[in-house]
C-alpha positions in Angstrom: -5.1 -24.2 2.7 -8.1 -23.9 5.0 -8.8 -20.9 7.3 -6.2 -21.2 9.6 -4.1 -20.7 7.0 -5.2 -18.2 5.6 -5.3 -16.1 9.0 -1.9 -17.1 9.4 -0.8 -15.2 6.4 -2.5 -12.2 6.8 -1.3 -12.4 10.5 1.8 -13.0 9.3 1.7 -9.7 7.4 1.0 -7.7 10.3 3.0 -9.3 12.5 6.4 -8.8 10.0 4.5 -4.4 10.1 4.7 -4.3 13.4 8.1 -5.9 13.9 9.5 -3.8 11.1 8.2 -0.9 12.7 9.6 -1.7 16.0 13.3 -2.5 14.4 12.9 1.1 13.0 12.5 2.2 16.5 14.9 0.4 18.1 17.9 1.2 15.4 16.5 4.9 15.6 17.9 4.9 19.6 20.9 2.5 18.5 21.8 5.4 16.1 21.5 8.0 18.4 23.7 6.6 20.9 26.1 5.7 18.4 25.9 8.4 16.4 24.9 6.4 13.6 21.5 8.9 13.0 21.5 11.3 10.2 18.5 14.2 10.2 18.0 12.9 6.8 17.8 8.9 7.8 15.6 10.0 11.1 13.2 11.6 9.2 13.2 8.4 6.9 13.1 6.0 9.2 9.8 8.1 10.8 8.3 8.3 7.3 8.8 4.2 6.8 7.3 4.0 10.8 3.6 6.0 9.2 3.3 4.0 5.6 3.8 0.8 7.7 1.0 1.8 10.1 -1.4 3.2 7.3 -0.8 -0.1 5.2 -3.8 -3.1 5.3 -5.1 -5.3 3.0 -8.1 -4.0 1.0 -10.3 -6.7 -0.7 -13.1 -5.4 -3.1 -16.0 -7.8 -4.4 -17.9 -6.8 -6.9 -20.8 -7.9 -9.1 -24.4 -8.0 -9.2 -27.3 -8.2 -7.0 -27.9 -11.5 -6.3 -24.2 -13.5 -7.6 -23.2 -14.4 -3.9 -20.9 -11.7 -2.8 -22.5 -11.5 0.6 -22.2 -15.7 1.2 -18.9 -15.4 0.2 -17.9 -12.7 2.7 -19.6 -14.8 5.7 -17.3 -17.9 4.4 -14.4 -16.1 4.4 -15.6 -14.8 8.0 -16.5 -17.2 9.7 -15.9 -17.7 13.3 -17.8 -19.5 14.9 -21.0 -17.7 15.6 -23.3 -21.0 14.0 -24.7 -18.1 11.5 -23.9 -15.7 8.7 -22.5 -12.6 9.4 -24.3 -10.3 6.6 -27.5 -11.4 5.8 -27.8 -13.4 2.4 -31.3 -15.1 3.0 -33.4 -14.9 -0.3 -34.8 -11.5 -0.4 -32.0 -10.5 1.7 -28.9 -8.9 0.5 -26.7 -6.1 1.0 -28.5 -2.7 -0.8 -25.5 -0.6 0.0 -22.0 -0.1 -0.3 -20.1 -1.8 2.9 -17.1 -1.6 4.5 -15.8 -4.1 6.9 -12.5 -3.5 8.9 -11.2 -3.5 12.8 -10.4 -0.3 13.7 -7.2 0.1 15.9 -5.6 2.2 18.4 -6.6 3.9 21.7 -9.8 5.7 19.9 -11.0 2.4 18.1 -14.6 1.8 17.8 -15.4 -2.1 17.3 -18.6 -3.9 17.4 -20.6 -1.3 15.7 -22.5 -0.6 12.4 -22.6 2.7 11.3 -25.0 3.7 8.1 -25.4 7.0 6.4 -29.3 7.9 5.5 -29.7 7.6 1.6 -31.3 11.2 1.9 -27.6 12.4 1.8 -27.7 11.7 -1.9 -29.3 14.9 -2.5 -26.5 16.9 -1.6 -23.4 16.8 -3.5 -21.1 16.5 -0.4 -18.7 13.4 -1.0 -18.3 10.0 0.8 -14.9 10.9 1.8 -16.2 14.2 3.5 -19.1 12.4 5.1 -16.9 10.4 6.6 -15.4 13.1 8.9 -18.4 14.4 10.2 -20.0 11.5 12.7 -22.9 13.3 13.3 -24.6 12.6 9.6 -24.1 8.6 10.6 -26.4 6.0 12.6 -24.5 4.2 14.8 -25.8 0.7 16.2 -23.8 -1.2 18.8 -24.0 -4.4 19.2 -22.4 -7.2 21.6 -20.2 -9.4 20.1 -21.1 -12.5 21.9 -24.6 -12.0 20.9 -25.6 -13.5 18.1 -28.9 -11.7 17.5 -27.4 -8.4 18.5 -25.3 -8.9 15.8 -27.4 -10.1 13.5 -30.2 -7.3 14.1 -27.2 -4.3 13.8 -25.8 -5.5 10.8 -29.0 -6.9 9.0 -29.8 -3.1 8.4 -27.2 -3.1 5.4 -30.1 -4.8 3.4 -33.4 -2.1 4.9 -34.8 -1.2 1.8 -37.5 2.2 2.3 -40.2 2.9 -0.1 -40.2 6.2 -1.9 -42.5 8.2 -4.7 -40.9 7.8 -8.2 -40.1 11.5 -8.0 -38.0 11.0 -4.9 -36.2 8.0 -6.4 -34.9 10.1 -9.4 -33.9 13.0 -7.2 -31.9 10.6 -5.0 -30.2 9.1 -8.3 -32.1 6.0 -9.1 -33.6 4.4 -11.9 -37.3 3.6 -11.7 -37.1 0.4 -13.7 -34.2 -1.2 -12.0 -35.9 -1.0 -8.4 -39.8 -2.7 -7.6 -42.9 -0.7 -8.0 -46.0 -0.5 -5.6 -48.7 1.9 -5.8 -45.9 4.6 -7.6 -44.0 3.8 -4.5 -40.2 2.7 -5.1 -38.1 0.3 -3.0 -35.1 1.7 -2.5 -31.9 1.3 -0.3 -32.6 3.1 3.1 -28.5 3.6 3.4 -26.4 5.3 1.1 -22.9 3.5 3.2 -22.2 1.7 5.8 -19.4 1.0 7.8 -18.9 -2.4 10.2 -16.3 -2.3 12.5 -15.6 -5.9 14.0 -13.2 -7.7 15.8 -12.3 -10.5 14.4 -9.1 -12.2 13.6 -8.5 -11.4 9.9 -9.4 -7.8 9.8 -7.2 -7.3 13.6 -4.4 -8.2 11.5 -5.1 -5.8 8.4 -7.4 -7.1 6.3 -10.4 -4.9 4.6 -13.4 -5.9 2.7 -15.9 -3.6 0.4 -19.1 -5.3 -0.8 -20.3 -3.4 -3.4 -23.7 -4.2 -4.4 -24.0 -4.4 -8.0 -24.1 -2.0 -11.1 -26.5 0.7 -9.8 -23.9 1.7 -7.3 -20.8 1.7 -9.1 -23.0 4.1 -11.3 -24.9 6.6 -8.5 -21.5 6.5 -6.0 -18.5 8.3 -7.6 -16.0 7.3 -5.5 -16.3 3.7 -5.4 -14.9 3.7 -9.1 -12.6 6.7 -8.6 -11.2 6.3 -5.5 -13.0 2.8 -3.2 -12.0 0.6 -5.8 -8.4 2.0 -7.5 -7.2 2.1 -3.3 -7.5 -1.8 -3.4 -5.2 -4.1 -2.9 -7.3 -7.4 -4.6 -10.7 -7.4 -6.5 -13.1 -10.3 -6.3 -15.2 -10.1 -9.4 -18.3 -12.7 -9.2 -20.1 -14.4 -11.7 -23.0 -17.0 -11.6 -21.4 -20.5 -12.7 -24.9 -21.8 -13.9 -25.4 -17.9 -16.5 -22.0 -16.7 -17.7 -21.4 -13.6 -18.0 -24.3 -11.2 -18.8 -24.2 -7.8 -20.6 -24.6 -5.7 -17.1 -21.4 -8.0 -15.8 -19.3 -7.1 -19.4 -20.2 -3.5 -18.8 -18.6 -3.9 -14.8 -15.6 -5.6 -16.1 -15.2 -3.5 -19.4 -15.1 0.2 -17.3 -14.5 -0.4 -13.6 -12.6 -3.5 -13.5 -10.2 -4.9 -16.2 -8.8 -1.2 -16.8 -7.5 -1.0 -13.4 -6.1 -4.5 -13.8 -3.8 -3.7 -16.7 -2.8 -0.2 -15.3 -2.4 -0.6 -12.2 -0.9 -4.4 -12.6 -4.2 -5.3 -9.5 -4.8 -8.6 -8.7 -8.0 -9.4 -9.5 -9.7 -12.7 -8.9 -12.7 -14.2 -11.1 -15.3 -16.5 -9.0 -17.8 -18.7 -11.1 -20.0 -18.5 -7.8 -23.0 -21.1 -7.2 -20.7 -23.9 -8.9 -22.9 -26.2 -7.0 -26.3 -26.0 -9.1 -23.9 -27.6 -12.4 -23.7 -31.1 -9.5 -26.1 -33.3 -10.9 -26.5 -37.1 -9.8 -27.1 -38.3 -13.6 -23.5 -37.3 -14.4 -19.5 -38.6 -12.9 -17.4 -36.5 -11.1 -15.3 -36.3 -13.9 -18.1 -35.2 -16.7 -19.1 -32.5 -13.8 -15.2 -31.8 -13.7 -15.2 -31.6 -17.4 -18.4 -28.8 -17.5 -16.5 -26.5 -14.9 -13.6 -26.6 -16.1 -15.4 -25.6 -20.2 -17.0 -22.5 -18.3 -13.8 -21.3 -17.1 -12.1 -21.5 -19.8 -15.0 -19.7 -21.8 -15.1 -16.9 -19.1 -11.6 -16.7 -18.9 -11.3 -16.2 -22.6 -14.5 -13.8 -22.7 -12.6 -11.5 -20.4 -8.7 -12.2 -21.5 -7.4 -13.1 -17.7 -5.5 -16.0 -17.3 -7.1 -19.3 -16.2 -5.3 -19.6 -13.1 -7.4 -16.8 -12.0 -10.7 -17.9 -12.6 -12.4 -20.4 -10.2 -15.3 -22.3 -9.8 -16.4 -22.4 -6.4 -20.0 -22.3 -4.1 -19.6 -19.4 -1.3 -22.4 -21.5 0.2 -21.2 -25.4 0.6 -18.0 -23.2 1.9 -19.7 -21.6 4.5 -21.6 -25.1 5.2 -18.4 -26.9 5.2 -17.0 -25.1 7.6 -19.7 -24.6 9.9 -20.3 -28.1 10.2 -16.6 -28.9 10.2 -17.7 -31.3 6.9 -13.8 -31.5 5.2 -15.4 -33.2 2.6 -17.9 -30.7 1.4 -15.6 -27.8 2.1 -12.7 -29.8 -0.3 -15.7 -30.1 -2.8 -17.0 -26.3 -2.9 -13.8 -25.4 -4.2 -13.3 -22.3 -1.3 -10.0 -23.7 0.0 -8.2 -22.5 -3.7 -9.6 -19.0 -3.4 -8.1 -19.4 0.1 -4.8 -19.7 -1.4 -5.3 -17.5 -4.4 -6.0 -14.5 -1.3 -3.2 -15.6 0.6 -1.0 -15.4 -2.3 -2.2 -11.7 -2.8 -1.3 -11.0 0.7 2.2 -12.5 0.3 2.7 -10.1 -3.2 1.9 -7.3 -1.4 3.9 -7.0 1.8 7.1 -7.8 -0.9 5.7 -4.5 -2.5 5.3 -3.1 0.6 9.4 -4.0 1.2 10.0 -2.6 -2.2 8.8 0.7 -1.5 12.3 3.0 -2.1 11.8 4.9 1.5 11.5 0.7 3.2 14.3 -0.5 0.7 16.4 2.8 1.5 16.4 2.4 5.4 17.0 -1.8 5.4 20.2 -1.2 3.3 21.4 1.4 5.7 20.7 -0.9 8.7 23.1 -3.4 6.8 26.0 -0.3 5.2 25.7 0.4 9.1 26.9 -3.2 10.5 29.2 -3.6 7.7 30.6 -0.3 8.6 31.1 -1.5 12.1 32.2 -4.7 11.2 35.0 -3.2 9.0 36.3 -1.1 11.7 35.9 -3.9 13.8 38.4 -5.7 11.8 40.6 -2.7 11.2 40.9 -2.2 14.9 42.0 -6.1 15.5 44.7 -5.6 13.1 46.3 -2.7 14.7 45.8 -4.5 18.1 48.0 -7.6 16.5 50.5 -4.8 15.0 50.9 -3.5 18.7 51.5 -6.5 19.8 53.3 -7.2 18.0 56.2 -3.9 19.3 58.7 -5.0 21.5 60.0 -1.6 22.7 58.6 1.7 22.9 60.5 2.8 19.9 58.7 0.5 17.6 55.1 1.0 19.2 55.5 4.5 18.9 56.4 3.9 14.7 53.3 2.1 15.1 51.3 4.1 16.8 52.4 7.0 14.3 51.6 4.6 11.3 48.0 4.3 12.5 47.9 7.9 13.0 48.9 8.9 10.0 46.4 6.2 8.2 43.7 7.7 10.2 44.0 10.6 9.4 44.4 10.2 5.9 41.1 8.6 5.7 39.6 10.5 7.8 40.2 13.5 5.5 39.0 12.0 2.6 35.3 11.6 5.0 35.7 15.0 5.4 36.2 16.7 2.3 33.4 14.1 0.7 31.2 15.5 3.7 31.3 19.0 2.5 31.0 17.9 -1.1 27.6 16.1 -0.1 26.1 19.0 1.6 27.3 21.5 -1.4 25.5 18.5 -3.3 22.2 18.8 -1.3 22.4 22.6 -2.0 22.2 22.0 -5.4 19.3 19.6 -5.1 17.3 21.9 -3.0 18.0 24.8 -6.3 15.7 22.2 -8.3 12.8 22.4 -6.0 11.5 25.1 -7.6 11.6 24.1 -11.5 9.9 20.7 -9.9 7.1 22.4 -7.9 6.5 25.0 -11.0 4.5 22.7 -12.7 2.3 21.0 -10.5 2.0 24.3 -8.3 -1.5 24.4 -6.2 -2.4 28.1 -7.3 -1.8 26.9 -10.9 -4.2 24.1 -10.6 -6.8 26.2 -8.7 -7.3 28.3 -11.7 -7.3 25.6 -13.9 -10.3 23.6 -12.0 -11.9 27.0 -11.8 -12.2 27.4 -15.6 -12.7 23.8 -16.5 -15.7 24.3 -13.4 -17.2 27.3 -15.1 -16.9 25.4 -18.8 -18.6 22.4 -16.8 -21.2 24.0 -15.5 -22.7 24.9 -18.5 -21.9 21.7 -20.7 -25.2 19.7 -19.5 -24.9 17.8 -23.2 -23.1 14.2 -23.5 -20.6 15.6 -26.4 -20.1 18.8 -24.2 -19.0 17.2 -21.1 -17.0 15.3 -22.9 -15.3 18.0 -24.3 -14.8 20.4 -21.1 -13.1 17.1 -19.8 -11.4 15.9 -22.7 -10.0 19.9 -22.6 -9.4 19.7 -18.7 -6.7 16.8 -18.8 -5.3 17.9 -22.1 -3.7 20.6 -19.7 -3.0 18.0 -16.6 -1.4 16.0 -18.8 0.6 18.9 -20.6 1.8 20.2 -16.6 2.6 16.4 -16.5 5.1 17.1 -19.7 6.2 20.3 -17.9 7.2 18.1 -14.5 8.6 15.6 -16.2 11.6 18.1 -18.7 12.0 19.4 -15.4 12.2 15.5 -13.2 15.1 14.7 -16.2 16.7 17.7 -15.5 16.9 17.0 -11.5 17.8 13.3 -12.5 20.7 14.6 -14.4 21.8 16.5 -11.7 21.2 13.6 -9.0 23.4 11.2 -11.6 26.3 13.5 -11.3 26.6 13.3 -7.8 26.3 9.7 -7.5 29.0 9.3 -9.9 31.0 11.5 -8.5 31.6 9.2 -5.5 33.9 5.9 -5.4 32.3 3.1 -7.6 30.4 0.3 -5.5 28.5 -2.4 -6.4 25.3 -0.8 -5.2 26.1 2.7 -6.1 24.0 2.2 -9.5 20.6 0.2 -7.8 20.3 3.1 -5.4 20.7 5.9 -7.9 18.2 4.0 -9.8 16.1 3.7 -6.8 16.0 7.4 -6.4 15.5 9.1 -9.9 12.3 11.0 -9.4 9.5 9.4 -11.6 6.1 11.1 -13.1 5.4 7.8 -14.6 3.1 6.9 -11.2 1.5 9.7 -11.6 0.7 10.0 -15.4 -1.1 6.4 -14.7 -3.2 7.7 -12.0 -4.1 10.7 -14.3 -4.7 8.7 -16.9 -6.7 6.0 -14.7 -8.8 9.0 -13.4 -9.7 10.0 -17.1 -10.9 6.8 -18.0 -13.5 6.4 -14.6 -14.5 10.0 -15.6 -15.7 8.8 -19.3 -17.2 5.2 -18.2 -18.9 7.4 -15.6 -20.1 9.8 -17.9 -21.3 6.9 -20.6 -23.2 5.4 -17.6 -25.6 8.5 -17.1 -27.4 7.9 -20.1 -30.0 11.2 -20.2 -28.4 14.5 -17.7 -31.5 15.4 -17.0 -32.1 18.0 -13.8 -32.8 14.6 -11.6 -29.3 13.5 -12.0 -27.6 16.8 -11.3 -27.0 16.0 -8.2 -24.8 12.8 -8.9 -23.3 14.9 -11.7 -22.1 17.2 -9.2 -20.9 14.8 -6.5 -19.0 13.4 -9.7 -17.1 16.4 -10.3 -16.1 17.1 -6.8 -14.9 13.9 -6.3 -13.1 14.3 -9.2 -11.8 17.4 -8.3 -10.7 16.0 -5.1 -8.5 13.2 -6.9 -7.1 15.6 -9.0 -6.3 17.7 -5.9 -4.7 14.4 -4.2 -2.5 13.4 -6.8 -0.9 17.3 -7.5 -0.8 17.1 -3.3 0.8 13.6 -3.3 3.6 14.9 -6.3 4.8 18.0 -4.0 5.2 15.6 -1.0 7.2 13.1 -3.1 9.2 16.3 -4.5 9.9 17.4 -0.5 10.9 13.5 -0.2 13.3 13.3 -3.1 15.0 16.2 -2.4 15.7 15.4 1.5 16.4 11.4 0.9 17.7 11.2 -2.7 21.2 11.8 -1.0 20.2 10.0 2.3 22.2 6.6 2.0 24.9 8.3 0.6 25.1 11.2 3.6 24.6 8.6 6.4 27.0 6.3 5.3 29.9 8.9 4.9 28.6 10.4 8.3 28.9 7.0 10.1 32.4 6.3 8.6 33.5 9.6 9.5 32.0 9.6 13.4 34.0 5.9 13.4 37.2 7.6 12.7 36.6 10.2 15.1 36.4 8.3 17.8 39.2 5.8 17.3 42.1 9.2 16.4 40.5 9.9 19.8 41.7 6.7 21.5 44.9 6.5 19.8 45.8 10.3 20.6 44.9 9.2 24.3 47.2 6.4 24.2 49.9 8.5 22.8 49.6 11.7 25.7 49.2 9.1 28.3 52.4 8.1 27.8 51.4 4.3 28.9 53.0 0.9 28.7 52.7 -1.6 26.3 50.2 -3.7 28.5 48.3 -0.7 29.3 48.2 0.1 25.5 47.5 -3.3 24.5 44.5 -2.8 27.5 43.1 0.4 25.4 42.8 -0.7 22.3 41.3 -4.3 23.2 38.5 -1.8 25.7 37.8 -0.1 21.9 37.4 -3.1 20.5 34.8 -4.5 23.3 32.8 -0.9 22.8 32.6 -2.1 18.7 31.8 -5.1 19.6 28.8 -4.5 22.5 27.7 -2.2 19.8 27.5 -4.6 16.9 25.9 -7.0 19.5 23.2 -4.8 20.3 22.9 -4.1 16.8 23.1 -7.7 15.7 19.5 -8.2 18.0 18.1 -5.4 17.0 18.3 -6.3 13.4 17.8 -10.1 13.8 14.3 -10.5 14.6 13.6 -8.7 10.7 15.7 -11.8 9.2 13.3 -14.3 11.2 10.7 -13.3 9.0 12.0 -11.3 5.7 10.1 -10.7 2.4 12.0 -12.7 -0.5 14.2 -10.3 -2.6 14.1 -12.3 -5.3 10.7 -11.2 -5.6 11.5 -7.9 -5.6 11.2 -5.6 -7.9 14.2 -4.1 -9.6 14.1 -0.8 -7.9 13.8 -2.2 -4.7 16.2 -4.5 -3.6 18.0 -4.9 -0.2 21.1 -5.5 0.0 22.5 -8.5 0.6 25.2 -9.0 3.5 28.4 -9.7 1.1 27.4 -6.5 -1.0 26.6 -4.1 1.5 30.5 -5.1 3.3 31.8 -4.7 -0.4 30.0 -0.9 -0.4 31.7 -0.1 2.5 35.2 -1.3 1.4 34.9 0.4 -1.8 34.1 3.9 0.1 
């Protein structure tokens, strides 16, 4: 696949964002010209604008020190510069946590490393909170056309500062992992750091997070509650020449493979190093043959499927393509994790598309050129029909005909109009039963007595206890919200099937049933980091309070977000659950209008049949410059669409031929 490929899928990605975004825009002025905008779909369509701008592609590698995460990174970077972009010499690694991304927008910040001092441990203030105050970081510019700049900025990820043993424990660490001088520790000078670069890939959306090895995933909270769950990929890495070792089971066991089968995450096993198995004495195949026994081995050690295990050398990649040597790159194996990222990408911009607000708003876009097609078609036909007329006495049956149809229609709009907002009323009468459970003063006296229990549970079986007794009642407001989602469900069903059947009438019901299930996972995800994290501190003693307590804030936090993130979706469902149906009737209805308009004029006027015939072929030209415009506007999304077929179930757009068969059968 190579790296131009590979930057053409991610720019791909962002390209199909951006010109979503803009078709959102665009149809948002079509619609209010037309009057084709409901509240409902405008604050939809704005909703959809913000996901697609907050969207990227987050890849995390993890593994430990020493397994090539850092060479990989400066493969998969490469650009050019003739030298690595994180340092990887021997002796040289990344000590910290990194984050590499471009940032964007009129406030960006490129070119510049920012690191947070390691003395920050000591308070229990959170990464995510440290990130809004600037003032706690280091910032180093450096020139992106200068190669040393660049190397001395971002060659501070791997300062290492030497501490007493004393100081080492207070900050979180473990003597015996870390080297020993006169009593002195060597330690990581930076607690985080944060590289903002421009550079092709990461322009276009992607993020990486080095994370460097065990110790961290252990001393940093939020890298296994919140860094790593956010990610779109995982890179796990392994040494091809050692297997996997019990430190690497214990990564995969709690901080990797359960997010893989609850959260259904791509995650990617690299047999790094491939290259010290090469050996002279032995045939390519025989080599082959080795490789291909350790993958299997690994692949079977950790139950993920073969595909997803390669055998490649970060360093021959990086060689390969600094020298431009085809040849080595082809042999280091680098070009299939190429492909195995690009595919990633691919998977999630069709979740992206699938997301109900995204689905929701593309199906209107369609209902609405169908509806305006339809008319489009009605109107010809009554422009044949007063053709047609040969005296005014049969124009005027007609015209009266049409009239009459209109109107008859036209009332049916109307009366379905004020069922749908007596409808909404209803919805908005479950708000309360849905909020009830996950209410925010409810859950501030919960954390408050599961604090106060905490606090004093300084024993391994008592922290497990005051947490095992903490989600016991999330998960039972979880069973509260979710009687109460079935409820609202039941009441949503009803007024879908109260309307005329259409072929898509069930998918978007289905679409927009209000699910806990989301939730529950994340709930349950957050349980399981918060016991792997509280097997991983071995003795509480006072040393680690600190890390303890940065734990349960950070934990509190999550909690917090996912009881914040149900009441917005609660707000959402109850303001869009109805939204196709309300702008569909509303853009029917504003259709009609318009054309008993024109046919009252032609009536009062009193005209010809020419000047009739003149009217009603000017209406049609007005439906038809409309249509045009909205032909364009929609037609740069079907240059570049995400598959449906690879969509899932609640998620599909609708196709052309249904979306004109939902508008016939309203």
């Amino acid at each position: 696949m190579g790296t131009q490929s590979i930057d053409q899928h991610i720019s791909n990605y962002d390209q199909w964002k951006h010109s979503l975004a803009r078709q959102f825009e665009h149809f948002t002025a079509w619609g209010r010209e037309h009057g084709a905008l409901s509240p409902e779909i405008a604050n939809s369509i704005e909703r959809a604008r913000r996901l697609l701008a907050q969207e990227h592609f987050t890849l995390a590698f993890v593994g430990e020190f020493s397994r090539g995460k850092t060479e990989l990174i400066n493969a998969l970077l490469f650009n050019g510069l003739g030298q690595r972009l994180l340092p990887s010499t021997p002796g040289r690694t990344t000590m910290c946590p990194t984050e590499i991304y471009c940032e964007t927008g009129p406030k960006a910040h490129n070119n510049c490393v920012r690191l947070l001092p390691i003395e920050t441990r000591r308070t229990t203030t959170s990464m995510h909170s440290f990130k809004r105050i600037p003032q706690k970081w280091i910032t180093l510019n450096f020139d992106p056309s200068d190669a040393e700049q660049i190397k001395k900025a971002i060659g501070q990820v791997s300062a290492t500062k030497y501490v007493s043993i004393e100081d080492a424990r207070k900050l979180g660490f473990d003597a015996s992992h870390f080297s020993v001088v006169d009593n002195q520790v060597e330690i990581p000078a930076w607690r985080h750091a944060l590289i903002t670069l421009e550079h092709p890939l990461l322009r276009h959306g992607l993020r990486i997070i080095d994370t460097p090895g065990l110790n961290a995933l252990g001393n940093e909270p939020e890298l296994t509650l919140r860094t790593l769950p956010s990610a779109q990929a995982i890179v796990f890495l392994l040494a091809a020449d050692s297997g996997v070792s019990a430190s690497e089971m214990t990564i995969w066991q709690e901080h990797i493979d359960e997010l893989r089968k609850r959260q259904n995450l791509q995650v990617l096993t690299l047999l790094n190093k491939v290259d010290t198995l090469w050996d002279d004495l032995l045939s390519d195949t025989e080599i082959s043959a080795n490789v291909d026994h350790i993958r299997q081995q690994t692949a079977g050690l950790l139950g993920m499927p073969l595909k997803d295990v390669i055998a490649l050398s970060a360093k021959q990649g990086l060689l390969g393509k600094a020298t431009h040597d085809h040849a080595r790159l082809e042999r280091s194996n680098f070009v299939p994790f190429e492909e195995a990222i690009a595919n990633s990408i691919v998977h999630h911009r069709l979740r992206i598309a699938s997301q109900p607000v995204v689905a929701d708003i593309l199906t209107i876009f369609e209902n609405t050129r169908q509806s305006l097609k339809c008319r489009l078609f009605d109107c010809d036909a009554e422009l044949k029909k007063m053709a047609a007329s040969h005296s005014p006495t049969e124009q005027q049956t007609v015209l009266t005909e049409l009239r009459g149809n209109i109107r008859q229609i036209h009332s049916r709009h109307h009366k379905l109009a004020l069922s749908l907002r007596s409808s909404q009323h209803l919805l908005e009468r479950q708000r309360q039963s849905l909020t009830g459970p996950v209410d925010h003063d409810l859950l501030d006296n919960q954390i408050r007595e599961a604090q106060q229990i905490l606090s004093h549970s300084w024993t391994s079986l008592g922290l497990s206890r005051a947490l095992g007794t903490f989600y016991q009642i999330l998960e039972h407001n979880l069973d509260n919200l979710e009687r109460e989602a079935e409820q609202a469900n039941r009441v949503l069903a009803s007024i879908y099937n109260r309307r005329e059947h259409g072929p898509s009438r069930n998918e978007l019901l289905h679409r927009h049933l209000f699910r806990v299930d989301d939730y529950r996972l994340r709930l349950q995800h957050l349980t399981q980091r918060a016991n792997n994290f509280r097997r991983s501190i071995d003795t509480l003693l006072t040393s680690k309070s600190n890390i303890l307590n940065r734990f349960i804030n950070t934990l509190v936090r999550e909690i917090r977000e996912i009881y914040s993130d149900i009441n917005i979706a609660i707000d959402h469902w109850i303001k869009e659950a109805m939204a196709p149906l309300i702008q569909h009737n509303m853009y029917q209805k504003q259709l009609l209008d318009r054309h008993m308009l024109r046919l009252a004029k032609i009536n009062n006027e009193n005209q010809n049949i020419d000047d009739e015939l003149r009217e009603l072929r000017n209406n049609i030209a007005s439906y038809e410059q409309a249509l045009q415009t909205l032909d364009n506007i929609l037609k740069e999304a079907e240059r570049n669409p995400p598959k449906p077929s690879l969509i899932p179930e609640t998620g599909k757009v609708v196709s052309l031929d249904q979306a004109q068969q939902t508008v016939r059968a309203y």
